[in-house]
KOLBA-945120 format. One record per residue (C-alpha): residue number from 1; x negated, y negated, z negated. Coordinates in nm, 2 decimals, decimal comma, padded with zeros to 4 digits. Example, Ala and Ser with C-alpha at 12.3 -4.5 7.8 and 13.67 -1.06 7.14 Angstrom:
! residues 2
{1 {-01,23 00,45 -00,78}}
{2 {-01,37 00,11 -00,71}}
***
This chain:
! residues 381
{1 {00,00 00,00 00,00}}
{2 {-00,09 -00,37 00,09}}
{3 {-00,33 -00,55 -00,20}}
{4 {-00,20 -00,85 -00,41}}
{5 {00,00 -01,13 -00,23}}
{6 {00,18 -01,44 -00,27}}
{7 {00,47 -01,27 -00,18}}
{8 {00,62 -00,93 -00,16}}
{9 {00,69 -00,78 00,19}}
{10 {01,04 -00,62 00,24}}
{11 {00,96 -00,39 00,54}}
{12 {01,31 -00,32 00,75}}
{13 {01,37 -00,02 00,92}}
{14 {01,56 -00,17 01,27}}
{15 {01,57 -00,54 01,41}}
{16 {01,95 -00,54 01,48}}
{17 {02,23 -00,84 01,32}}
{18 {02,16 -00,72 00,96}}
{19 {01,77 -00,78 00,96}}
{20 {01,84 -01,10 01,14}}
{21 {02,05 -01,20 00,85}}
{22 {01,78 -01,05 00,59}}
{23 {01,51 -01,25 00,73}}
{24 {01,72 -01,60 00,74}}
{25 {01,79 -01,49 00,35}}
{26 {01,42 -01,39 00,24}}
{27 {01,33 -01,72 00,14}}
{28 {01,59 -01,75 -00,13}}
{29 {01,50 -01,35 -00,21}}
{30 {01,12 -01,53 -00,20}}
{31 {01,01 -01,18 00,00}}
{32 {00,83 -01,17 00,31}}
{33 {01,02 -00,97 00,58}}
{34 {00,86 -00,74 00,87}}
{35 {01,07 -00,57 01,07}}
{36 {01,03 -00,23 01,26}}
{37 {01,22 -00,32 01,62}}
{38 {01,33 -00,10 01,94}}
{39 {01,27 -00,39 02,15}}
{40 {01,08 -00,74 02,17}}
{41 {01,49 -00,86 02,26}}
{42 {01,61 -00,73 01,95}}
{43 {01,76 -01,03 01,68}}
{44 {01,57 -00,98 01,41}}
{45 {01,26 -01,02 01,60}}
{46 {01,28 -01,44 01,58}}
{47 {01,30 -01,46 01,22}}
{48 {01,05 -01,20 01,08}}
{49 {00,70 -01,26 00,95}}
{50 {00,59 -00,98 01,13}}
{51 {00,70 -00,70 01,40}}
{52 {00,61 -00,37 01,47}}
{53 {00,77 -00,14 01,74}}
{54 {00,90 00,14 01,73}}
{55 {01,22 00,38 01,60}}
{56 {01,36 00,52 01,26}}
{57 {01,27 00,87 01,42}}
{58 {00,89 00,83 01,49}}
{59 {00,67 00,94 01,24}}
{60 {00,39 00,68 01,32}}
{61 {00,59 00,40 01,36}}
{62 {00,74 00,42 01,00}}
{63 {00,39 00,51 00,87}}
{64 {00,29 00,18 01,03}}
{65 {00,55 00,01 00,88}}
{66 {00,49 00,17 00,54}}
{67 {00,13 00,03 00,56}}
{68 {00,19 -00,30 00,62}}
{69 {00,46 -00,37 00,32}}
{70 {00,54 -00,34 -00,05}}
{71 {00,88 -00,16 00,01}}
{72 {01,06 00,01 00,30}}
{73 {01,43 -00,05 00,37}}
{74 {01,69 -00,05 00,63}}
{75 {01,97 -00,21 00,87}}
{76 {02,11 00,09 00,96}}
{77 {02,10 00,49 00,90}}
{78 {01,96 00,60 01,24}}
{79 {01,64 00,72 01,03}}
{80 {01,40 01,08 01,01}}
{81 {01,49 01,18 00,63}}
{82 {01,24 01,42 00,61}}
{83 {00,97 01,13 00,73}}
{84 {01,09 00,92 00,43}}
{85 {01,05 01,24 00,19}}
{86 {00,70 01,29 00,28}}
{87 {00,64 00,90 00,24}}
{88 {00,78 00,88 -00,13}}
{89 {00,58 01,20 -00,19}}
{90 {00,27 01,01 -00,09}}
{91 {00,43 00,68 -00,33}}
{92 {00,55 00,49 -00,08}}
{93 {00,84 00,27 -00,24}}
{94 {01,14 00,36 00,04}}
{95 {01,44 00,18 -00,11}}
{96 {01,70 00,32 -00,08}}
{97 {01,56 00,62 -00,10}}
{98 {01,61 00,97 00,12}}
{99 {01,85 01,11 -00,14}}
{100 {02,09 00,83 -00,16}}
{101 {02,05 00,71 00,21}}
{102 {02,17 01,11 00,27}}
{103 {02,52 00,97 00,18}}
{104 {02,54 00,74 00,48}}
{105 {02,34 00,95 00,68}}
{106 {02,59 01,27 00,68}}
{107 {02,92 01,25 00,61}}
{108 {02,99 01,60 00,55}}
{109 {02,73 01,58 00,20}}
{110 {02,92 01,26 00,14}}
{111 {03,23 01,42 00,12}}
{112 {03,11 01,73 -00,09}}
{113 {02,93 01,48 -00,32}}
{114 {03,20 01,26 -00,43}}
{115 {03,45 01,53 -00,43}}
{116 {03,27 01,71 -00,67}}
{117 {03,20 01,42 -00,87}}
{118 {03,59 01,39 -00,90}}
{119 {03,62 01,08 -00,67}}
{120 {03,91 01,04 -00,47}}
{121 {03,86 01,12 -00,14}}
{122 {04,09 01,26 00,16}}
{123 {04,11 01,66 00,18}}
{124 {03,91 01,78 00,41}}
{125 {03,68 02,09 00,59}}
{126 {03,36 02,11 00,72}}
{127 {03,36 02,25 01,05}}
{128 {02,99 02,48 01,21}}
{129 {02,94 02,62 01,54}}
{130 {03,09 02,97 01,47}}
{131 {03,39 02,86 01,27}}
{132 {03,72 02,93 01,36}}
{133 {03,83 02,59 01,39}}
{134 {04,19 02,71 01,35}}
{135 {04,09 02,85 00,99}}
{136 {04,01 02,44 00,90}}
{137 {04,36 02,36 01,10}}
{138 {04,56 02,57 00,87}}
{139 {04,46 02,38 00,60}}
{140 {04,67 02,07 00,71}}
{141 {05,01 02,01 00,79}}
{142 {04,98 01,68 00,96}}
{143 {04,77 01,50 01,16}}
{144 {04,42 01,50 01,14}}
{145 {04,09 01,30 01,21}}
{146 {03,77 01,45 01,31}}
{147 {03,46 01,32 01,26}}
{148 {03,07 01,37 01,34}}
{149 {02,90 01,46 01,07}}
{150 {02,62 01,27 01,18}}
{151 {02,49 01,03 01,41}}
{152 {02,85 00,76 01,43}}
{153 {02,93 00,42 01,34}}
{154 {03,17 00,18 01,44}}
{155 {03,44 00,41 01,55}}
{156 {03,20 00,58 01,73}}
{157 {03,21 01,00 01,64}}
{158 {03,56 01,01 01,53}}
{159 {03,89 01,11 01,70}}
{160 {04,21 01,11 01,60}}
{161 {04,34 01,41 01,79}}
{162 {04,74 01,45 01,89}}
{163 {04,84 01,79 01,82}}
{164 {04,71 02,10 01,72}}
{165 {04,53 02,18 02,06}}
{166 {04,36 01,84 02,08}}
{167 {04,23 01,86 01,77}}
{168 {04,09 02,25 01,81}}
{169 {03,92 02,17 02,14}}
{170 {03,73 01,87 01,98}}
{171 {03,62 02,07 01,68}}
{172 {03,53 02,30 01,91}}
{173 {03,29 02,07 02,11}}
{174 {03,22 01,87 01,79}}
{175 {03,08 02,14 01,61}}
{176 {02,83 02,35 01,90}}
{177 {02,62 02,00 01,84}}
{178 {02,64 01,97 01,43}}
{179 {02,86 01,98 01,15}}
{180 {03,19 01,80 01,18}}
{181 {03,43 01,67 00,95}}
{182 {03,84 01,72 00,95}}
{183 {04,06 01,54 00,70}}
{184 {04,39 01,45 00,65}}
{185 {04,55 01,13 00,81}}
{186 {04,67 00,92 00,50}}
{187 {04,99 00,71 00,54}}
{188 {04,79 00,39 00,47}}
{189 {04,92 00,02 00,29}}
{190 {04,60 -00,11 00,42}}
{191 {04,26 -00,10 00,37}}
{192 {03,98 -00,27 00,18}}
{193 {03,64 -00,25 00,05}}
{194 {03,43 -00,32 -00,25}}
{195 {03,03 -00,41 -00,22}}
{196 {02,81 -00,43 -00,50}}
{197 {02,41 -00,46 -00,51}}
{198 {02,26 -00,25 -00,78}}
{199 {01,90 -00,35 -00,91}}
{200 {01,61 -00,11 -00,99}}
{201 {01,71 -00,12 -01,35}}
{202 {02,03 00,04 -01,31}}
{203 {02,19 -00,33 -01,30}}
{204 {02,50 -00,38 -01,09}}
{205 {02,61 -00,67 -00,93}}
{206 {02,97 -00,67 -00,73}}
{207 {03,13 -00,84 -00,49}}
{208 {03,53 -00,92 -00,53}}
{209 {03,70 -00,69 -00,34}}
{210 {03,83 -00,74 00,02}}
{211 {04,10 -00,68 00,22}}
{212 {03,98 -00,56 00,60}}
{213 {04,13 -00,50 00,92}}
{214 {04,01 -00,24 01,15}}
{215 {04,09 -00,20 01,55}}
{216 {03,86 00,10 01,78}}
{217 {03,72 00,19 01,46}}
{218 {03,58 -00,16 01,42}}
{219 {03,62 -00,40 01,17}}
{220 {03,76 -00,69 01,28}}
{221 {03,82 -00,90 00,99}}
{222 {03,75 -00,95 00,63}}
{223 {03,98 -01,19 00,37}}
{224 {03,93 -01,27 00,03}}
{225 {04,09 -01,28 -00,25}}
{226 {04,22 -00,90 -00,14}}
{227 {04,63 -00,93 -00,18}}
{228 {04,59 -00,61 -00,39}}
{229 {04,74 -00,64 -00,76}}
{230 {04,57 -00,66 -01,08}}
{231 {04,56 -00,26 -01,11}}
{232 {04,44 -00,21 -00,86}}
{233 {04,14 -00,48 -00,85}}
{234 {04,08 -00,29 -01,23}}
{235 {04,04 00,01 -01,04}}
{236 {03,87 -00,07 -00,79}}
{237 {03,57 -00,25 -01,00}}
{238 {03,55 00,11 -01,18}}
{239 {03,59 00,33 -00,87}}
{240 {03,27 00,18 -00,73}}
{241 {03,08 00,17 -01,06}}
{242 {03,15 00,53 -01,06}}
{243 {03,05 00,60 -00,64}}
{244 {02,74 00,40 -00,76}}
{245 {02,67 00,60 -01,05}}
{246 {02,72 00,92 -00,82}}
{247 {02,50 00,78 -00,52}}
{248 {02,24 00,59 -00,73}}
{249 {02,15 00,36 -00,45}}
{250 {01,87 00,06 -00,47}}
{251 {02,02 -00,27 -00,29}}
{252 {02,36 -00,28 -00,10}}
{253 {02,62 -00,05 -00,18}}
{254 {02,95 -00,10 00,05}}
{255 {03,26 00,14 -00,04}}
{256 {03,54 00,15 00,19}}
{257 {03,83 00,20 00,04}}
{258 {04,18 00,35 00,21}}
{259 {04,45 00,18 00,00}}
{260 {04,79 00,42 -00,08}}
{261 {05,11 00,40 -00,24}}
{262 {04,91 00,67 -00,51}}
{263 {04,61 00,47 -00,51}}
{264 {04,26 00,41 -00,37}}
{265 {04,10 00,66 -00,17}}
{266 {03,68 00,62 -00,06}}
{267 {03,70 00,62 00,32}}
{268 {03,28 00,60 00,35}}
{269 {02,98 00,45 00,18}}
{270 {02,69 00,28 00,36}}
{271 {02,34 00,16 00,22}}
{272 {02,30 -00,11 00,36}}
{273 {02,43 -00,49 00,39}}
{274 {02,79 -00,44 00,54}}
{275 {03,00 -00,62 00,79}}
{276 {03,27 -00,66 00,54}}
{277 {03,03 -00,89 00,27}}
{278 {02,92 -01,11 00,56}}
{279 {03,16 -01,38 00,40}}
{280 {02,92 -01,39 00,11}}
{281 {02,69 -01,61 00,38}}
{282 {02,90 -01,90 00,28}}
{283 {03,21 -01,79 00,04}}
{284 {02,96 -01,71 -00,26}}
{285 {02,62 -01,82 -00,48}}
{286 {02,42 -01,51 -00,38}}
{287 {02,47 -01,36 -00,02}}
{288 {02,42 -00,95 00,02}}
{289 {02,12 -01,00 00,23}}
{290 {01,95 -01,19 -00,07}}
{291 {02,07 -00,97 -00,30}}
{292 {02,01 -00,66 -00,13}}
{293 {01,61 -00,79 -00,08}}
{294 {01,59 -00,91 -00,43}}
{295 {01,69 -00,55 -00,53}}
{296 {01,49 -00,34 -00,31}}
{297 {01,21 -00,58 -00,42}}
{298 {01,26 -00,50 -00,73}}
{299 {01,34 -00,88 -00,84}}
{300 {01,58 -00,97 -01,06}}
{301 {01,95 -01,02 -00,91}}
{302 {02,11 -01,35 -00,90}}
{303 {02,48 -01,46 -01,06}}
{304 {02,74 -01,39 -00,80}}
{305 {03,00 -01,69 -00,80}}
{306 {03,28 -01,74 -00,51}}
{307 {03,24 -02,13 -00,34}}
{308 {03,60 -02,15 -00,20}}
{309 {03,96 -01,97 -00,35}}
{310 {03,98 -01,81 -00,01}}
{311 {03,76 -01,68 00,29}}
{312 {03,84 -01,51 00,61}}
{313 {03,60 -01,36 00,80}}
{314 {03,68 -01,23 01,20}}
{315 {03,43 -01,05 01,40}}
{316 {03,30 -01,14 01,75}}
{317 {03,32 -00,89 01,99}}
{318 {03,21 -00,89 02,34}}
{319 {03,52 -00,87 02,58}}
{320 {03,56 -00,84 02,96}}
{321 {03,40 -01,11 03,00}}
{322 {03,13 -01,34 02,88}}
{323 {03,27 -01,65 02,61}}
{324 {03,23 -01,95 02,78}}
{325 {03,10 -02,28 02,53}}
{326 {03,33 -02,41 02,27}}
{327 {03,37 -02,70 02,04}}
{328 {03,37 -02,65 01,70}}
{329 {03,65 -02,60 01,45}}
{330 {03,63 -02,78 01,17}}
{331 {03,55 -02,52 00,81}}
{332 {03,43 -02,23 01,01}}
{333 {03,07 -02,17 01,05}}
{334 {02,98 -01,94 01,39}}
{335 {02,66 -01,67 01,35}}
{336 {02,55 -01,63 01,67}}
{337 {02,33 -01,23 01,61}}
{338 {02,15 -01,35 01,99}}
{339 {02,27 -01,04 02,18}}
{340 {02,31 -01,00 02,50}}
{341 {02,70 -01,01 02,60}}
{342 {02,85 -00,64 02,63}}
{343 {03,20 -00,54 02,62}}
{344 {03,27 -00,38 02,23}}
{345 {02,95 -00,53 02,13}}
{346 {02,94 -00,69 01,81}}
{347 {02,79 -01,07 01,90}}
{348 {02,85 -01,25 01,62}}
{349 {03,09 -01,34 01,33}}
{350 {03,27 -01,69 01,24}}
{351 {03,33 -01,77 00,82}}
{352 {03,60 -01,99 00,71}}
{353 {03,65 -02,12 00,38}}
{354 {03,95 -02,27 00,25}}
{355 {04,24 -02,33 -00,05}}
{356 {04,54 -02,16 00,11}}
{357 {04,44 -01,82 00,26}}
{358 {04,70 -01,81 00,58}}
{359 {04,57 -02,16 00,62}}
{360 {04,24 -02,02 00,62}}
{361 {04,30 -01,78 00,87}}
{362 {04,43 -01,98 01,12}}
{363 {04,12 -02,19 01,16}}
{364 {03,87 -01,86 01,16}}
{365 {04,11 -01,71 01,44}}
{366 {04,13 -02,02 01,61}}
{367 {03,79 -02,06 01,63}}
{368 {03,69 -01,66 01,72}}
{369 {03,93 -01,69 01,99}}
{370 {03,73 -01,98 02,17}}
{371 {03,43 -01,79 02,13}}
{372 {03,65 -01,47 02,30}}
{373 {03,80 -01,26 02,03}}
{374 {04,08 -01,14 02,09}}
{375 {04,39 -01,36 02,18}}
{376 {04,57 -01,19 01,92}}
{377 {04,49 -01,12 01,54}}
{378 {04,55 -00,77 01,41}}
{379 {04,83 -00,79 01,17}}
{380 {04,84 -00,74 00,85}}
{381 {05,04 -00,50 00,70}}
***
């Protein structure tokens, strides 16, 4: 590991949106950032002290990375576990480490984990090559929704299959390439998700919860304070103490949550700054991407306060077209990530703060729309 320095060097496994907004917060995390990128194009690449090239899958790359920093972490799970075990083996500080990260890695072990831990989850089955996929069937009597053990985000790896013959032939497919995970389709209120930072210490530090909006398996937007009642806010703040407790994570912990008439269900965990905590940019003291450096860093975390009674957050996503220029609307702060236009590609986000929450909303929509969001917001339920 590096000698003394000034500063300590965060070293981030990918280059994509989520570095880009670690390395405009590592001054307030007072860290140094370098950044392990695909591509000379990718974001991060602008606003890091230091780049190296290469993938979360290459042996010598994350060696290289490992060398040149005080701690090793990451913008997304696309990443050679058994790499990272031999590099904690050697005392390299990889934060989170291979044993947590395993939980947003696979979601077939996240499953088994929490269920055993008593957590609520759906019901589910783990599907092999070899299995009679009909044997998992029978253990549902309504619609299912399959997904890929490994390997998918963003709605990517997961189908929602009509019928019972839809839903054998993808398992079918599915599973010759890797375990894959059928559960039960919950009747849903809505959804919502909970994201706390926990410290080397054991120290936990959450975020209010959210209410978020999903379309193509997507979020598309994220409003605070979450409509949920007082009940279910109690049990929400001791669900993810609990999922934290289970996972043992270093830095971000996001928890998204399925919201039912019986209670909250965990849909998935990721380690990582999440989408739905952007709004902590602007609507709070300490952003994720601070917080999630200062933890990993092993610095002490700073006070989380909200700076507005409401905030709506709505996604940009690339559409059939490239967005033309816009003027500015007035409240809402646009984060360009400096991608190149693609259609379902995530391009940025906008942030409005505000009193009156519908109010709110208008002016982030109205603004998201200019820069080509969709024309029309997904309702709420």
């Amino acid at each position: 590991m590096p000698g003394a320095r000034r500063d300590l060097t965060v070293g981030v496994v990918g280059a994509g949106q989520l570095a880009l907004m670690m390395g405009e917060a590592r001054a307030a995390a007072g860290v140094r950032l370098a950044v392990l990128a695909a591509s000379p194009d990718d974001p991060a690449v602008a606003v890091a002290d230091e780049v190296l090239y290469g993938t979360g899958f290459e042996e010598p790359a994350l060696r290289a990375l490992a060398a040149r920093c005080d701690v090793v972490t990451f913008d997304h799970e696309l990443v050679d576990l058994g790499v990272l075990e031999r590099l904690v083996a050697e005392g390299v500080a990889v934060r989170p480490g291979p044993s947590a990260l395993l939980f947003a890695v696979d979601k077939a072990h996240q499953r088994r984990a929490l269920a055993a831990a008593g957590l609520p989850v759906p019901r589910f089955a783990v599907v092999r090559a070899g299995d009679d996929p009909d044997r998992a069937l029978g253990a549902f009597s309504g619609p299912v929704v399959a997904k890929r053990a490994r390997g998918g985000y963003d709605g990517r790896g997961v189908a929602f299959p009509e019928g019972r013959d839809e839903a054998r032939a993808t398992l079918l497919a599915w599973a010759s390439e890797g375990e894959v995970l059928v559960e039960e389709r919950l009747d849903l209120l809505g959804e919502a998700a909970l994201v706390l930072v926990r410290a080397l210490d054991g120290t936990l530090a959450p975020y209010p919860l959210v209410d978020t909006r999903q379309a193509d398996g997507m979020c598309v937007e994220t409003r605070y304070p979450s409509r949920v009642g007082p009940d279910r806010l109690a049990e929400a703040t001791a669900l993810a103490a609990r999922v934290a407790e289970v996972v043992q994570p270093i830095g971000v912990l996001a928890i998204e949550l399925f919201v039912t008439a019986s209670g909250l269900v965990v849909n998935e965990v990721a380690l990582r700054p999440h989408n739905t905590a952007h709004w902590t940019i602007e609507g709070t003291t300490a952003d994720q991407f601070a917080q999630h450096l200062r933890a990993v860093a092993g610095l002490p975390l700073a006070t989380v306060g909200v700076t507005a009674a409401s905030a709506v957050m709505v996604n940009l996503v690339g559409g059939a077209s490239p967005p033309a220029p816009a003027p500015a609307v007035e409240g809402v702060v646009v984060h360009d990530y400096a991608k190149a236009w693609r259609p379902g590609r995530k391009l940025g986000h906008v942030t409005a703060l505000g009193v009156d929450p519908d109010e709110t909303r208008v002016r982030a929509w109205e603004r998201a729309r200019l820069l080509g969001a969709p024309s029309e917001e997904v309702p709420w339920p």
